[in-house]
N, C-alpha and C positions, 0 to 999 in steps of 0.2 A: 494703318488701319485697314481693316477688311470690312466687307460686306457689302450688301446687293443695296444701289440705292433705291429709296423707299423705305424701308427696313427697317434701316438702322435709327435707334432711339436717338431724342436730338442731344441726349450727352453726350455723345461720341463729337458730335460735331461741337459742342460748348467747352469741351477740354476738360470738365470735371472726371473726379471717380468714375469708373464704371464698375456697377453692381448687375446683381444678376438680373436687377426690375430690368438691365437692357433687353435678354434676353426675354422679358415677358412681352416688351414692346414688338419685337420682333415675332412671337408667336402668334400675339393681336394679327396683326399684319396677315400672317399665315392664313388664318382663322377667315377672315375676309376674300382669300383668294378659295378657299373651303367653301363657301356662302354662293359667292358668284360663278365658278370654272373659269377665271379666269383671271391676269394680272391685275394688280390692282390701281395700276396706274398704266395707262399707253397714250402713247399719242395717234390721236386718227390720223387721215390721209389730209384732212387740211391742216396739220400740224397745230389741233389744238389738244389741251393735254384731258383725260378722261379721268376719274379718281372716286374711284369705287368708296372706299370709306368716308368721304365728303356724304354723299349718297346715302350711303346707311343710316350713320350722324340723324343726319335729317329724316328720312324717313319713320325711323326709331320715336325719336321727338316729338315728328307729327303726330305720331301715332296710325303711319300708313301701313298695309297691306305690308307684313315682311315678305311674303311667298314670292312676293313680285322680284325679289333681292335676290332668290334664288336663281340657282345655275340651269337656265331654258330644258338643258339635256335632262334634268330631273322630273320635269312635264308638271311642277307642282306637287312631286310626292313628298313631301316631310312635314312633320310635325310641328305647325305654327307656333307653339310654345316655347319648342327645344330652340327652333332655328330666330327666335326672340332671342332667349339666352345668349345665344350663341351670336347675333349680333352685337349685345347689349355688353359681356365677358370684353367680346372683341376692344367694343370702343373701351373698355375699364382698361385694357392693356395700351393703349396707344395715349394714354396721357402724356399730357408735352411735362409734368414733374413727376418723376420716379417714385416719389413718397405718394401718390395718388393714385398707381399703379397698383393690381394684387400680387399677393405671392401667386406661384405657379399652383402651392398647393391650396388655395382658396381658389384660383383656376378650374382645378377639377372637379372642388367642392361643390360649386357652381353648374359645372357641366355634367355632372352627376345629379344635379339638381336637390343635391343636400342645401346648401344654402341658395339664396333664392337672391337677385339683384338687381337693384329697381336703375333706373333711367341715371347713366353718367351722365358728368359735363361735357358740353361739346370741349375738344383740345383745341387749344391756341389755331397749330396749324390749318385745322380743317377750316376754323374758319376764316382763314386767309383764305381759303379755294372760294367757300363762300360768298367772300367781298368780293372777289374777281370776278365773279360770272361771267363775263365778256369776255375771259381767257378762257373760261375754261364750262367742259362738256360733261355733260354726265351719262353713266349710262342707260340711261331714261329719261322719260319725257315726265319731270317730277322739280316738284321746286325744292331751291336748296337753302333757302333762307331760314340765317343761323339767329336768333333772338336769343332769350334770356338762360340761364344756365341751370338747373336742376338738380341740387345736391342730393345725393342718394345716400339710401343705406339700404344695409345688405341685414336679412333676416334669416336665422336660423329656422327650419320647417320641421314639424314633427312628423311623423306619418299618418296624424289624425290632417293636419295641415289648420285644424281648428285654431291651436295654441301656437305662439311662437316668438320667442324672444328678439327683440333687433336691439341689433347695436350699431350705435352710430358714431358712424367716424368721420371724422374731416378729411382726413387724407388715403382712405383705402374705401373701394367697395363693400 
């Protein structure tokens, strides 16, 4: 087995099939170091560990300030909306079950802002980071407390944006 850890979706580690949803998990990922400028997980200097999409997660849920999630070096310049999406995508990809996961091309549909996608469920893992507080740092002074879960569904958008069909699915954005 390859790959960079973090990354890797947790079926590589459970022993099951790997399908391509791994590599959507792994784009998530991406998508989050895109957001910030930076790793998505480090340990600081007093060796506690940091974990950017923990952060997101929560932030998203709250319903806090995304700009603040952005990458310092960008001064605040991006489009609150996009860089929503582009959180919200992120957490759809890092589902801890693959079947909950988008395809890549509902990925772009998304990111093109054809279809539109409301608030995923926090992942299992995150909120192991969550429970831990005392282990672990985040990269800001923001709370990470993870509560109840929020099934989403994903609406198709017209360019009136008046009308719009949704459909709802249990296991995909």
């Amino acid at each position: 087995m390859r790959g960079t850890r973090g990354y890797l979706a947790p079926e590589w580690l459970s022993g099951v099939a790997i399908t391509s949803k791994a590599d959507v998990y792994s784009y998530g990922m991406m998508l989050f170091e895109l957001v910030s400028g930076r790793r998505n997980s480090e340990q600081s200097e007093d060796g506690k560990i940091k974990f950017f999409p923990s952060l997101v997660a929560s932030q998203i849920k709250d319903g806090d300030d995304v700009l603040s999630l952005l990458d310092p070096r960008l001064k605040g310049n991006a489009d609150p909306e996009e860089l929503l999406r582009v959180c919200k995508i992120a957490c759809w990809c890092i589902q801890d079950e693959e079947t909950q996961r988008p395809s890549m091309g509902q990925v772009v549909q998304i990111l093109e802002g054809v279809l539109t996608v409301n608030l995923p469920p926090t992942p299992r893992a995150l909120q192991v980071f969550a429970d831990s507080q005392e282990h672990i740092v985040f990269f800001t002074e923001s709370s990470s407390s993870q509560n109840s879960h929020t099934q989403s569904n994903v609406s198709s958008t017209t360019s009136s944006q008046a009308k719009s069909t949704t459909s709802t699915t249990s296991s995909k954005p």
